[in-house]
N, CA, C and O of each residue as an XYZ file, in Angstrom:
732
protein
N     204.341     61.132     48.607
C     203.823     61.737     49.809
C     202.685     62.694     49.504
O     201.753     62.761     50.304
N     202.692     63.705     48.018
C     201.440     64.363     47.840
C     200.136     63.730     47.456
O     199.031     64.179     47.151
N     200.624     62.588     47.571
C     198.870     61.616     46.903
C     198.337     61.564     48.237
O     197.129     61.344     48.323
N     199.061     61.737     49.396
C     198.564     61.126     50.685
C     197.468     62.231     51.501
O     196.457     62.052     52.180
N     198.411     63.741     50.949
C     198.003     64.973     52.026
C     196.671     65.614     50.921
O     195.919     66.444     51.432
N     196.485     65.314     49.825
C     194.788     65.804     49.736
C     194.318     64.888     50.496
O     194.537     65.035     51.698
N     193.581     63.740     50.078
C     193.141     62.845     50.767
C     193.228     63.261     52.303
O     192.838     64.385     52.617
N     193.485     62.812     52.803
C     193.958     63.196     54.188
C     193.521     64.716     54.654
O     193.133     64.831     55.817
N     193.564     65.963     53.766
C     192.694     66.877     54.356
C     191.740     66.805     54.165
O     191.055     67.505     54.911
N     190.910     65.926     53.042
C     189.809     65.896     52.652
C     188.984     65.440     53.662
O     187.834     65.839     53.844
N     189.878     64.148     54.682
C     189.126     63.579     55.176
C     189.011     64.218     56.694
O     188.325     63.649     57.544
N     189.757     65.491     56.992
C     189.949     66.241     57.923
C     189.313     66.695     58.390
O     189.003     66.651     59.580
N     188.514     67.911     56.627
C     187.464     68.515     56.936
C     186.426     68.164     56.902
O     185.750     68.750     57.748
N     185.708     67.235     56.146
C     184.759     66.363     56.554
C     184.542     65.816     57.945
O     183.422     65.982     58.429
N     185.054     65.467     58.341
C     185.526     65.537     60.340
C     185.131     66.557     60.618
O     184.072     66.498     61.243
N     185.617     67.824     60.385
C     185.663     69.111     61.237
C     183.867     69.473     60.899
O     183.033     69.641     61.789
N     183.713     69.503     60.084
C     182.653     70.009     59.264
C     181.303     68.781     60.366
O     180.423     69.305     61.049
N     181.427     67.627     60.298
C     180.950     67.185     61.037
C     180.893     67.184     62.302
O     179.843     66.744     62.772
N     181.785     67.579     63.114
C     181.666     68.090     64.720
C     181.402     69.320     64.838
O     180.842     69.701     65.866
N     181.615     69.895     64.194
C     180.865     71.751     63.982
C     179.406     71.083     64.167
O     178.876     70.844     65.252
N     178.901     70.848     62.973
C     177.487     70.459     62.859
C     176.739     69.868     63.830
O     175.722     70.437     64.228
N     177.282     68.172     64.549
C     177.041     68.172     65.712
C     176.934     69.369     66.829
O     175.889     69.825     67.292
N     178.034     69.693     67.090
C     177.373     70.825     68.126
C     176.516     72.206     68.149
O     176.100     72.843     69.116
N     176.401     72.440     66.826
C     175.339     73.242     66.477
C     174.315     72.741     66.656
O     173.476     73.588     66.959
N     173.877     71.612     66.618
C     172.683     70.660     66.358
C     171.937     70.682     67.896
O     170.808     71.015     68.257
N     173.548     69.980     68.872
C     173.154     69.755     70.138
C     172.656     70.738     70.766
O     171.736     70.522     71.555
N     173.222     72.251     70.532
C     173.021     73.477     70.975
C     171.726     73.872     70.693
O     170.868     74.117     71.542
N     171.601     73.925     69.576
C     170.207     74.331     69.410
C     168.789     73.301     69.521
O     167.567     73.392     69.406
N     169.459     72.648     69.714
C     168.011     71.191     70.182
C     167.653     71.502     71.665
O     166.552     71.355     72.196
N     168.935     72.013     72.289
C     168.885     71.911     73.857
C     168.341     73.447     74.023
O     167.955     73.705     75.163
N     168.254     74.482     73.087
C     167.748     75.259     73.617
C     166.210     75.752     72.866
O     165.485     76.685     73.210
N     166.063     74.997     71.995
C     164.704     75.274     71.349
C     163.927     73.919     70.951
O     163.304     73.628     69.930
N     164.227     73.102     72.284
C     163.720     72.010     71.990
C     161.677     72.072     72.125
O     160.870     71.376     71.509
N     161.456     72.985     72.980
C     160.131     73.119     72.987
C     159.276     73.990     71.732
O     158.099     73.712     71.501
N     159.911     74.928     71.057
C     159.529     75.043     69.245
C     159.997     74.443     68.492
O     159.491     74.619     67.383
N     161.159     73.422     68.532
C     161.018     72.580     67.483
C     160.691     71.322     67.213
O     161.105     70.707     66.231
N     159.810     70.802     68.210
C     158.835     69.342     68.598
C     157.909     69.800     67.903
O     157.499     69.260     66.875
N     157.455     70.895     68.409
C     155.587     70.481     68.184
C     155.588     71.490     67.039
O     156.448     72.322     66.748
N     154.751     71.294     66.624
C     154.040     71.813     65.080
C     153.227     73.302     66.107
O     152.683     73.215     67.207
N     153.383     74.301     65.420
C     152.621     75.326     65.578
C     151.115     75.467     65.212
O     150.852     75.315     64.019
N     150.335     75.671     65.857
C     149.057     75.822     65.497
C     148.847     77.266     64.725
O     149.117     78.416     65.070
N     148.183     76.650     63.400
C     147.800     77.911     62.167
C     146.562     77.560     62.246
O     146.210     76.486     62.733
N     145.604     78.617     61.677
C     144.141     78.834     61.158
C     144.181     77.929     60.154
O     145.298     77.494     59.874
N     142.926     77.395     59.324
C     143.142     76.754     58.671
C     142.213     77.442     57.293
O     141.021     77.747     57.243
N     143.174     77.524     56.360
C     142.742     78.371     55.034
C     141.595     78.056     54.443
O     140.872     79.005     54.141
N     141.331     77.274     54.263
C     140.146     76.689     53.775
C     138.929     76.670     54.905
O     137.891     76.044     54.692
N     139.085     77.178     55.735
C     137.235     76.975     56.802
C     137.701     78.665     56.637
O     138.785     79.170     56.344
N     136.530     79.193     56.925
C     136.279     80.367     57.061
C     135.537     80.393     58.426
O     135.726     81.304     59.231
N     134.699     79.376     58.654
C     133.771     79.577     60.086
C     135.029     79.217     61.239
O     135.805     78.266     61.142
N     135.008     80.192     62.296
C     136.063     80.312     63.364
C     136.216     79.014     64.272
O     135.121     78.453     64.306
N     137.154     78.338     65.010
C     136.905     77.255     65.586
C     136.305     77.621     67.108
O     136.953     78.326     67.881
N     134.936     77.037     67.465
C     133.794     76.980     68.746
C     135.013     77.099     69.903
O     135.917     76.281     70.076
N     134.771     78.409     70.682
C     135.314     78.925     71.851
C     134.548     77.970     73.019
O     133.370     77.798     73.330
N     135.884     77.423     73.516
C     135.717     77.099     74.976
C     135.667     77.793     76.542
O     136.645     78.291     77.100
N     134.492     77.716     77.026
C     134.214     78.300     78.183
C     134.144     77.252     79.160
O     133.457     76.269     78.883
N     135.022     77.328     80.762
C     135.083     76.347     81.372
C     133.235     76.163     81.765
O     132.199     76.712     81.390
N     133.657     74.928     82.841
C     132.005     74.981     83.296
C     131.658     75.105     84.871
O     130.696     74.673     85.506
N     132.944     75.953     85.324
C     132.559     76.141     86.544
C     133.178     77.549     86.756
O     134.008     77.966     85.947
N     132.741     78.397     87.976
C     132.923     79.979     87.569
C     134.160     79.861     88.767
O     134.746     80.929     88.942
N     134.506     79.027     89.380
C     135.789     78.848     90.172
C     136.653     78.309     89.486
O     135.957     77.613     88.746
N     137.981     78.081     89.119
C     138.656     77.055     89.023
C     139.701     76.441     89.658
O     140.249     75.353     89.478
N     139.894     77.412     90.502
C     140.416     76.493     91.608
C     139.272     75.321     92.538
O     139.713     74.709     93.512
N     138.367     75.210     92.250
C     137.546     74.452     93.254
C     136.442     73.552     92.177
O     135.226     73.409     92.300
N     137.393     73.011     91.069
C     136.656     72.371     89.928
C     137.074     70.725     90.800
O     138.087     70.428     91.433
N     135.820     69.904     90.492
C     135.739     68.546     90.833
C     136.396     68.186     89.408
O     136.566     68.706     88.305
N     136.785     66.443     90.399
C     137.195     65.694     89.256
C     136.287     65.744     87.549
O     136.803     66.037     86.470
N     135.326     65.487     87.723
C     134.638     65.111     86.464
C     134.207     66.741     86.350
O     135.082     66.764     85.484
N     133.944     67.454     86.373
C     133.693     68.814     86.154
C     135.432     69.073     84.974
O     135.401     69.350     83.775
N     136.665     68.879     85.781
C     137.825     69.151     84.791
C     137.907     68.038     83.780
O     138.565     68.222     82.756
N     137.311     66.939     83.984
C     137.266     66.315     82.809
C     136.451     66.689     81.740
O     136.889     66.285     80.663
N     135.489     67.278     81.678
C     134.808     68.003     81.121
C     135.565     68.873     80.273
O     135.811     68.911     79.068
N     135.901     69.661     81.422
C     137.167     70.800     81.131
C     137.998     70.733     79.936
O     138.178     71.429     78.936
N     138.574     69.293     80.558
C     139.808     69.014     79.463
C     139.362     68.648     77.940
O     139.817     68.977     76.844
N     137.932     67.563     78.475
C     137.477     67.284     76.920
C     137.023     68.732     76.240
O     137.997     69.460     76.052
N     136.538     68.950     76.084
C     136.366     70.292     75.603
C     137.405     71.081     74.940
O     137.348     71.291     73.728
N     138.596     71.644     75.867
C     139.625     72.167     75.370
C     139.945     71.528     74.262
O     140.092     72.181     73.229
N     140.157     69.757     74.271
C     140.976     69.477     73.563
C     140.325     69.119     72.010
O     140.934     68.983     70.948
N     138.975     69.027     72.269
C     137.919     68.926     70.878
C     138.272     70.040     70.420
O     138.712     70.019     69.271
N     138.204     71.421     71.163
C     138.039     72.720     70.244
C     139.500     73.213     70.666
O     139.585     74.308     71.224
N     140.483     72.571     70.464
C     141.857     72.761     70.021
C     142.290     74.371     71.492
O     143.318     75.044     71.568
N     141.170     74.433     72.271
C     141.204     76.260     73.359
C     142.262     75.314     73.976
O     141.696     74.229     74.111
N     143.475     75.233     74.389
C     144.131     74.799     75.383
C     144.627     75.753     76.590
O     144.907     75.621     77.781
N     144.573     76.981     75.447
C     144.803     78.063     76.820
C     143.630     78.188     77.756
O     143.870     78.625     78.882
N     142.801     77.970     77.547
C     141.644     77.734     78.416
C     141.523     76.982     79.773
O     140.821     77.221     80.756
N     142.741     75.655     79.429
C     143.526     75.183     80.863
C     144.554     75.538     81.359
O     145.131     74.706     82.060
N     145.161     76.867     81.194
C     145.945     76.752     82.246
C     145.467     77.381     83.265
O     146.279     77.023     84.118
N     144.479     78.302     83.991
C     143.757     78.277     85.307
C     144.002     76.975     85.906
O     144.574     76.802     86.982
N     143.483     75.968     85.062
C     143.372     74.473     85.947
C     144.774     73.898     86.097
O     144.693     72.947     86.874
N     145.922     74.060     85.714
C     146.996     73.951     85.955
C     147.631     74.043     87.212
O     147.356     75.063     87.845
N     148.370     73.283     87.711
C     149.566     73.388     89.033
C     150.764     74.387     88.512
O     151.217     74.333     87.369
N     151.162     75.210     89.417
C     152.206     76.169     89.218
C     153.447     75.186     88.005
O     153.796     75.802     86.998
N     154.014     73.705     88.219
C     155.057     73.122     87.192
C     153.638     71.828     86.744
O     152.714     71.236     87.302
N     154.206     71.940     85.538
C     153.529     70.912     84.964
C     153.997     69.828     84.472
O     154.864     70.277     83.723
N     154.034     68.621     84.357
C     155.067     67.724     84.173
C     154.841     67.085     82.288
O     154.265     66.002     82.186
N     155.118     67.509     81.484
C     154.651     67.187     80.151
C     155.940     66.409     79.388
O     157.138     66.685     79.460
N     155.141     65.139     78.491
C     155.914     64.337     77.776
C     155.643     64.252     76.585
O     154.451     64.443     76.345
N     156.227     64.056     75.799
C     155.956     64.204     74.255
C     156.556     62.894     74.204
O     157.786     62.904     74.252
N     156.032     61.842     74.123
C     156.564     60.342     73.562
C     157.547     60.661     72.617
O     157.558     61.730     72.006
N     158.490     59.639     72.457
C     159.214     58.928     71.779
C     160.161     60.214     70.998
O     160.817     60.207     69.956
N     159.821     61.580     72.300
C     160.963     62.796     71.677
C     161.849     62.915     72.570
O     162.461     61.953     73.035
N     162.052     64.333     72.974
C     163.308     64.330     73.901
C     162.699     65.699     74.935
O     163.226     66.212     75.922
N     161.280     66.040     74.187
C     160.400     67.055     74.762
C     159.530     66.549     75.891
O     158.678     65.696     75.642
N     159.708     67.078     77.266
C     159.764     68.376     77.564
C     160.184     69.126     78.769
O     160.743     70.214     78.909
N     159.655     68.023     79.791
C     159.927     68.401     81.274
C     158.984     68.801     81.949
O     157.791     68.499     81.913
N     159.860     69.889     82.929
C     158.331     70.573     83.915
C     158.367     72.076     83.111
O     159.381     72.689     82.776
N     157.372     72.361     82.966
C     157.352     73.562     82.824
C     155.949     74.406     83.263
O     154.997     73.939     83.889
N     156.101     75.771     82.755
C     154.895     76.459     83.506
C     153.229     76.491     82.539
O     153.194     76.143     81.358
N     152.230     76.868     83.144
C     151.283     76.417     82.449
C     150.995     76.741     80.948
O     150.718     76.027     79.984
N     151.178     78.183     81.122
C     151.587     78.543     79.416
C     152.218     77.980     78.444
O     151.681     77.828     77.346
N     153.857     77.457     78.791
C     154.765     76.580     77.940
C     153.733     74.690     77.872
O     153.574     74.018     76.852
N     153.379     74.436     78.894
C     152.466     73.533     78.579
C     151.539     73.534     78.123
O     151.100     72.385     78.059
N     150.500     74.696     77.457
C     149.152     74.672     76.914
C     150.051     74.840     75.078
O     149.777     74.447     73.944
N     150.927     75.465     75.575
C     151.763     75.870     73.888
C     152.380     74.245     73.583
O     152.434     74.008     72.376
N     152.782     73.265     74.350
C     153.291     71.773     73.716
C     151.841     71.338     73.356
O     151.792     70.427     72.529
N     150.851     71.731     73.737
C     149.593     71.098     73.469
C     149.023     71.216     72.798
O     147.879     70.769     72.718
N     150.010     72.350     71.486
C     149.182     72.482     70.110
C     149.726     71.117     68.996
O     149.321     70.877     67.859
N     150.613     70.493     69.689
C     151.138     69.235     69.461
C     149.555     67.658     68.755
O     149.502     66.773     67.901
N     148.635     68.247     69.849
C     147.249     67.706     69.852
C     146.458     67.826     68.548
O     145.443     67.191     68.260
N     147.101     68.764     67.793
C     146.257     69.429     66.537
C     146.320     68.218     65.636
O     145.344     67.989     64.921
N     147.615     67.233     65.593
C     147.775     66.365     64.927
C     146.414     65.227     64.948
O     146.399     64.326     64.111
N     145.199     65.368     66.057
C     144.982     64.338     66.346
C     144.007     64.861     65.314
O     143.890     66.064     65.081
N     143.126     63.667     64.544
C     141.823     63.246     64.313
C     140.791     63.107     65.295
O     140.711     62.168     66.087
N     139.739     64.404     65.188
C     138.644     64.158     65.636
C     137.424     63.161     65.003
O     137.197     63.260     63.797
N     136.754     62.340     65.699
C     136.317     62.679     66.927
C     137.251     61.974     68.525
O     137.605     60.832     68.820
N     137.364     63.215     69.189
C     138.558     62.338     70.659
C     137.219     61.581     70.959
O     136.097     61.889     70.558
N     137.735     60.073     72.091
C     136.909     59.560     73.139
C     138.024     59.455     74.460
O     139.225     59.231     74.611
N     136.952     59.732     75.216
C     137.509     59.964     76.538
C     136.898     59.268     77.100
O     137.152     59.149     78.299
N     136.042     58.650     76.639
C     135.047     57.423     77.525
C     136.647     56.388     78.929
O     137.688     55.830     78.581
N     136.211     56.535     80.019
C     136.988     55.742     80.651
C     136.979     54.033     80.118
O     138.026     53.502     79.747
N     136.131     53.553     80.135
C     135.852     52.211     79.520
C     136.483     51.826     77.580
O     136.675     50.765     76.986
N     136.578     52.846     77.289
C     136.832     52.640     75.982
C     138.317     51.746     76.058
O     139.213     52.129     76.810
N     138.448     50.719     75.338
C     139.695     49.321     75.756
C     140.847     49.458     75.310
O     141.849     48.885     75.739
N     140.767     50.525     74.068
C     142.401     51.138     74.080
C     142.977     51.660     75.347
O     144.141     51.398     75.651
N     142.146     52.446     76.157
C     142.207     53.196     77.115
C     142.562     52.329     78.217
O     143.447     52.627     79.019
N     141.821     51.156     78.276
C     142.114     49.777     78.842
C     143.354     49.568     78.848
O     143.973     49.620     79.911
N     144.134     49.219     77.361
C     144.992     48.410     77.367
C     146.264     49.761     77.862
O     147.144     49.741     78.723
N     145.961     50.538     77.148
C     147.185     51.200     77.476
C     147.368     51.513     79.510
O     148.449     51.742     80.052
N     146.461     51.454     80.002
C     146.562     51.771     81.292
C     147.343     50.136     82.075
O     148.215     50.062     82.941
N     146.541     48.919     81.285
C     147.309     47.647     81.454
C     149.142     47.909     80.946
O     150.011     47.653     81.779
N     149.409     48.261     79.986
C     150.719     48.758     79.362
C     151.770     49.448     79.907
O     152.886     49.057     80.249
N     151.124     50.808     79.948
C     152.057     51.440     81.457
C     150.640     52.348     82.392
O     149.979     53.374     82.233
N     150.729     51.247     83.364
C     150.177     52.300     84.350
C     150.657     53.500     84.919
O     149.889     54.303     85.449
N     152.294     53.736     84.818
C     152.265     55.197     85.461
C     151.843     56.229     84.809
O     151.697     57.288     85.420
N     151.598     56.154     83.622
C     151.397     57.599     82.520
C     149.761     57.085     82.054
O     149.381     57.609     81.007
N     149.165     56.510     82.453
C     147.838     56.169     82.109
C     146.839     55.880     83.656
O     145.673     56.276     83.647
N     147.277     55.334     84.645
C     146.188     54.425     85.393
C     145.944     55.909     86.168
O     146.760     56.815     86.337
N     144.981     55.855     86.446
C     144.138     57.504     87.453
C     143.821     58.304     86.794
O     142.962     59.085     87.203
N     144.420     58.468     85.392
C     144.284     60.033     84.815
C     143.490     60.132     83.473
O     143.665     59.092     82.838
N     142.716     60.973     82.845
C     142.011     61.423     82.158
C     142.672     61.531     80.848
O     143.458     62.383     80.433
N     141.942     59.971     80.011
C     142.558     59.696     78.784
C     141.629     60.002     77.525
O     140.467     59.660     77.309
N     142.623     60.845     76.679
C     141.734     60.819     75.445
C     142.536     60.406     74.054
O     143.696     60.592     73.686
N     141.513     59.833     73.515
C     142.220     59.319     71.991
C     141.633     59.548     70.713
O     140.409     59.581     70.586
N     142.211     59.667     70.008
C     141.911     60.394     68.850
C     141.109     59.179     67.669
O     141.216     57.953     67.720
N     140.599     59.708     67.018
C     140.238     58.443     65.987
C     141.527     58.169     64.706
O     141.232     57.584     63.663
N     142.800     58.629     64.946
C     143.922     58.360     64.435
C     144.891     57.820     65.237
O     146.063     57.760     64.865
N     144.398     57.295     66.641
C     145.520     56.683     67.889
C     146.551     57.597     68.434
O     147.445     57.290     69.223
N     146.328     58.687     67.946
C     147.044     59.555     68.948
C     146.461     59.324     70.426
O     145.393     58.761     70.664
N     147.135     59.728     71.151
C     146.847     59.715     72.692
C     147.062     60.480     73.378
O     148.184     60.897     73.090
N     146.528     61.198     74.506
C     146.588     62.298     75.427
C     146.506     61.902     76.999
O     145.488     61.209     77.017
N     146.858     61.934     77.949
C     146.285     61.702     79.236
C     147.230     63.140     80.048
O     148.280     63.769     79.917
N     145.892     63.071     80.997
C     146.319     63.891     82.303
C     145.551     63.559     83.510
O     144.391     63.156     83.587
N     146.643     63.868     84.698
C     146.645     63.534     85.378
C     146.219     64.922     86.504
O     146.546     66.070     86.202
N     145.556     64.649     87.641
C     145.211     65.487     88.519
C     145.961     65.476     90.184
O     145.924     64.423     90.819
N     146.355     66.220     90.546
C     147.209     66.019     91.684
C     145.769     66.303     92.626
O     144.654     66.334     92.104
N     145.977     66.474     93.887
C     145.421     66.376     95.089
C     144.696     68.045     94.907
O     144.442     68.634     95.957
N     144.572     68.327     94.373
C     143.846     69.771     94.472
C     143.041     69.530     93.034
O     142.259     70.447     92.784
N     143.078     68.709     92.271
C     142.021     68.230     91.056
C     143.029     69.467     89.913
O     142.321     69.557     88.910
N     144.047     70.192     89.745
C     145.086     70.665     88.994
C     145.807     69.740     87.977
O     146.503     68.770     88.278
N     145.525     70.203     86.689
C     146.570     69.238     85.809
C     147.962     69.860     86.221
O     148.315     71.038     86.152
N     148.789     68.551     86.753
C     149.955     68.666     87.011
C     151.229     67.756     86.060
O     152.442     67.773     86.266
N     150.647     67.175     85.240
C     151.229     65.935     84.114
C     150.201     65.717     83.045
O     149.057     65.262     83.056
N     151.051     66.228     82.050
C     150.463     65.737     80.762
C     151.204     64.895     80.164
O     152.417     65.019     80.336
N     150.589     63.529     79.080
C     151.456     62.860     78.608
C     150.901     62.464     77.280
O     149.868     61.796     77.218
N     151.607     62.886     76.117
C     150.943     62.581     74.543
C     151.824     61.878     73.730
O     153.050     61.969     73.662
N     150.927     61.055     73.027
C     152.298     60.024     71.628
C     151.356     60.001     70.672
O     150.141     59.835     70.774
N     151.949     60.160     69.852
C     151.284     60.213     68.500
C     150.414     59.466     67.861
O     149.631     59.829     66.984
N     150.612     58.042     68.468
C     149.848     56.857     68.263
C     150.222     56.080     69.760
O     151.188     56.011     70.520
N     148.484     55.417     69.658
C     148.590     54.398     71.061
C     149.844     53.622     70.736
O     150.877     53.427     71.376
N     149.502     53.304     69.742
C     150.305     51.690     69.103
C     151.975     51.447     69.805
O     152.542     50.427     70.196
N     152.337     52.651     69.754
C     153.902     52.979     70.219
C     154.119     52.654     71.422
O     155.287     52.444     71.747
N     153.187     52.539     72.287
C     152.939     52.214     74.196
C     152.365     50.766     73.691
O     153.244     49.904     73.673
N     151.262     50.389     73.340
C     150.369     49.562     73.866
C     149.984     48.470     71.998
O     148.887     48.264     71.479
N     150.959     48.165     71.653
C     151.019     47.375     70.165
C     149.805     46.773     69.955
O     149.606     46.129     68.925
C-alpha cells in the first residue's frame, strides 16, 4: 500500500500546482490583458536624432474631413505620435489586436497606448487605397477592412480604421501580418 501513496501524492500536487497556476494565469490575463499584448514603446538607443513630431493638419478636430484624417492617421502612424489621435477619436473606441484576446472598447488614451503595438511594423507604411494587398484583404473580410483607412507595413503588418459618421476613429483593427486574414 506505501508504493501506492507517494506516487499518488506526487501526482496530487502536480494537479494542485497546476490549477493554482491556471488561475493565476486566467486572473491576471483578464486583468492586464491590455499591458501584456502589446510591446511598450522605448526610445531607441542607438539614434540619437529624436523621432519627427506630428502636428495634425487641421486647427479643428472635431470638423476634420475624411481625407484630411487620413492624412492624420498616416502621419501618426509613420512617426509612431499616436497620441496625436486621440482628439480624432469617438468617446469608446472599438480596437482588435488579431489573433489575441486584446482588446475591446475602450477610451481614446487606452487605444492610442494598444497602438504602440504598430512599432512592430516596418517602415515604409502604404496607405495607398488601390494598393492590392489592401484589395485583397478588404475582398477577405470586408467588415474590418471595406470603408476604412488601411495601412501596411513593408513587413505585412496591417492597420485599418474606420470613421463613424462624424469622420472620428471609432474602430481600430491590427494583425501582425496581412497573411493571417488574407493568405
Amino acid at each position: 500500500m506505501n508504493r501506492f501513496v507517494v506516487p499518488a501524492a506526487i501526482i496530487a500536487i502536480i494537479a494542485a500546482v497546476g490549477v493554482v497556476a491556471y488561475t493565476v494565469g486566467t486572473n491576471q490575463s483578464g486583468k492586464q490583458a491590455a499591458t501584456t499584448s502589446v510591446p511598450t514603446p522605448t526610445s531607441n538607443p542607438i539614434s540619437e536624432t529624436p523621432s519627427p513630431t506630428f502636428e495634425p493638419t487641421t486647427t479643428s478636430k472635431s470638423t476634420a474631413s475624411k481625407s484630411q484624417m487620413a492624412e492624420n492617421i498616416q502621419a501618426a502612424v509613420q512617426s509612431k505620435n499616436y497620441a496625436a489621435l486621440e482628439g480624432y477619436m469617438a468617446n469608446d473606441v472599438s480596437v482588435i489586436l488579431y489573433a489575441t484576446e486584446c482588446c475591446g472598447i475602450l477610451s481614446p488614451q487606452k487605444a492610442t497606448e494598444q497602438m504602440a503595438y504598430l512599432n512592430n511594423g516596418t517602415p515604409p507604411w502604404d496607405f495607398s487605397p488601390s494598393n492590392p494587398i489592401a484589395q485583397k484583404l478588404i475582398n477577405t473580410d470586408a467588415s474590418n477592412f471595406s470603408g476604412r483607412i488601411i495601412g501596411i507595413a513593408s513587413n505585412g503588418m496591417v492597420v485599418s480604421f474606420n470613421l463613424n459618421n462624424e469622420n472620428k476613429i471609432d474602430k481600430i483593427f491590427i494583425s501582425a501580418d496581412y497573411k493571417l486574414i488574407a493568405p
